[in-house]
N, C-alpha and C positions, 0 to 999 in steps of 0.2 A: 688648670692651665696647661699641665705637660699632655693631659689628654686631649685637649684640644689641637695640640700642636701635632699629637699623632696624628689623629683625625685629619689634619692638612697634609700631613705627609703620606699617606695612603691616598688621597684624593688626588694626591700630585702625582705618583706613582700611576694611577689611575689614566690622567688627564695626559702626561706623556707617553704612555703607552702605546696609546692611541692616535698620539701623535703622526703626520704623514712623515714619509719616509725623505730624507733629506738626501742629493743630489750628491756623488763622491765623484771627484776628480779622478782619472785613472791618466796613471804614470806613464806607465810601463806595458805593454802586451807580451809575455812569452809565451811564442807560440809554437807549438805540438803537431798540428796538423791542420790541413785543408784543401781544399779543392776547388778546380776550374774547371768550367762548362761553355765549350766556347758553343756557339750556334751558327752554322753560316749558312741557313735558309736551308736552300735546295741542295746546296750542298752538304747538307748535313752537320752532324756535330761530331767534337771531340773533349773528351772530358779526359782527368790524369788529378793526382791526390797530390799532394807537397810529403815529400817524403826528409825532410831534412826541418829539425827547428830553426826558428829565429826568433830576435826579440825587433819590435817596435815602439822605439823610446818615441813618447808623445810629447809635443813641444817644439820639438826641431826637427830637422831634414836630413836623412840620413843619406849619404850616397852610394852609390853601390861600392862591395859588395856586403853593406852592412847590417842588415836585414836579416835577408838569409845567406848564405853559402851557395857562391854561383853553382850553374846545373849546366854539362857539358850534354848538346846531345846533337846528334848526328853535323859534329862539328862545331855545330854554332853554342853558343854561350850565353845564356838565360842569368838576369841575375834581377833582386824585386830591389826598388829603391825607393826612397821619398825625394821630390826637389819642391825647390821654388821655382813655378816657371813666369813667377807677376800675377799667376793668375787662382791658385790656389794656397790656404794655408797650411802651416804644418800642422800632422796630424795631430787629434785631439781626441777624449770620452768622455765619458762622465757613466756611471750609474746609478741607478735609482731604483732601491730594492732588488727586486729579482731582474731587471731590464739593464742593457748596456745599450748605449748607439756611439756611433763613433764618424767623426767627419773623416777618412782616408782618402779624399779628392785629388791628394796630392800623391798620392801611387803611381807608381813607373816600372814597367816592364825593361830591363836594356835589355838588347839582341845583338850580340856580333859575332860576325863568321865570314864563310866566305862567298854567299849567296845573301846573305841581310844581314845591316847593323842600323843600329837607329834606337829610338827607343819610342814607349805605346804607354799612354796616361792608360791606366789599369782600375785605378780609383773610385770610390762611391761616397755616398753615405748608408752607413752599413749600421744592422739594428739584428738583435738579437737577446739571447738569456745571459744572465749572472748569478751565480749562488755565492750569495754574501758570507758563507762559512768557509768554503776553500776555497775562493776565488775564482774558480772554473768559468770561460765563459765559451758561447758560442756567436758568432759572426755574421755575418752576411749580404751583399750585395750584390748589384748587377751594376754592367758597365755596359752602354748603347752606343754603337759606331753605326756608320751611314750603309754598310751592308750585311754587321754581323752584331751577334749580344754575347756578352759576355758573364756569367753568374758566379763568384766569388764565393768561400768560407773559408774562416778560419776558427780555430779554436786554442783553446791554453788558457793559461791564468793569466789574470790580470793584476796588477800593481795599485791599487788606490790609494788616493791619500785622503785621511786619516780625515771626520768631519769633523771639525769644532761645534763643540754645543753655545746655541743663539746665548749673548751674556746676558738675557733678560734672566734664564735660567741659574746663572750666577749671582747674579742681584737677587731675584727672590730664594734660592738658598744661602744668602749670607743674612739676610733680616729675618728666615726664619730661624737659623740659629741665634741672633741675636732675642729674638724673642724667649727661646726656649731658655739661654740665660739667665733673662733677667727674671724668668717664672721661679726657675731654681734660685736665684736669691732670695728670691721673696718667700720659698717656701722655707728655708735653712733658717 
């Protein structure tokens, strides 16, 4: 009987193994580095890398300047936000294996100075890689206005939380330790 019980338990080892990869919430993004590509047709493009981290708590709305660390430059004041504008929600991911996507729809650019202030939805849904051993992952979107595009990344590690195993898996290893019990009394 206890051989048999191995026998199930190799098989189960087996059969999970091989299991598909289940779905991780991701928390948290700290992020390291990235970059913007703006396109404005005929006019050309301008592209620039993020040179300061920040973190993107997923969940809720962060307002400026809580992201990153505003960026001063020829005056004006650059800073990345999350809102609610009614019309998008707060940021969210998930992973699945080696794959991250994340809904960032609710991204905002603020600008203020002394020639523009305002602020510009910046946001996508953004899809890229994840290595499930250090977290690392890498980003990516594009954002479509009515004369210009705009292409996103970011990178850093990610925050997940933690997948609970389905409790069918609990169920069938608490009967087959019962099993395995009642073999061992019976053999003693």
């Amino acid at each position: 009987m206890i051989q048999r019980a191995v026998v199930v338990l190799a098989l189960m080892g087996i059969v999970f193994s091989s299991a598909p990869v289940m779905a991780a919430t991701v928390t948290q993004l700290n992020i390291t580095g990235g970059s913007i590509n703006l396109n404005l047709g005929l006019l050309g493009s301008v592209s620039g890398n993020f040179t300061q981290n920040g973190t993107l708590v997923m969940g809720s709305f962060q307002p400026p300047p809580d992201i990153f660390p505003p960026v001063t430059v020829d005056g004006h004041t650059f800073s990345i936000f999350s809102q609610s504008s009614g019309l998008f929600p707060a940021p969210s991911g998930e992973t699945s294996g080696t794959a991250i996507n994340a809904d960032l729809t609710s991204l905002f650019a603020g600008i203020s100075g002394p020639l523009f202030s305002g602020s510009l939805n910046i946001g996508g849904l953004a899809f890229g890689s994840y290595d499930p051993l250090t977290g690392a992952f890498s980003l990516s979107w594009t954002h479509v206005y009515d004369i210009a595009s705009a292409g996103f990344s970011l990178e850093g590690t990610a925050d997940v939380a933690p997948v609970p195993l389905p409790a069918a898996i609990g169920l069938f290893a608490t009967g087959l330790l019962g099993v395995i019990r009642v073999a061992r009394r019976r053999m003693a």
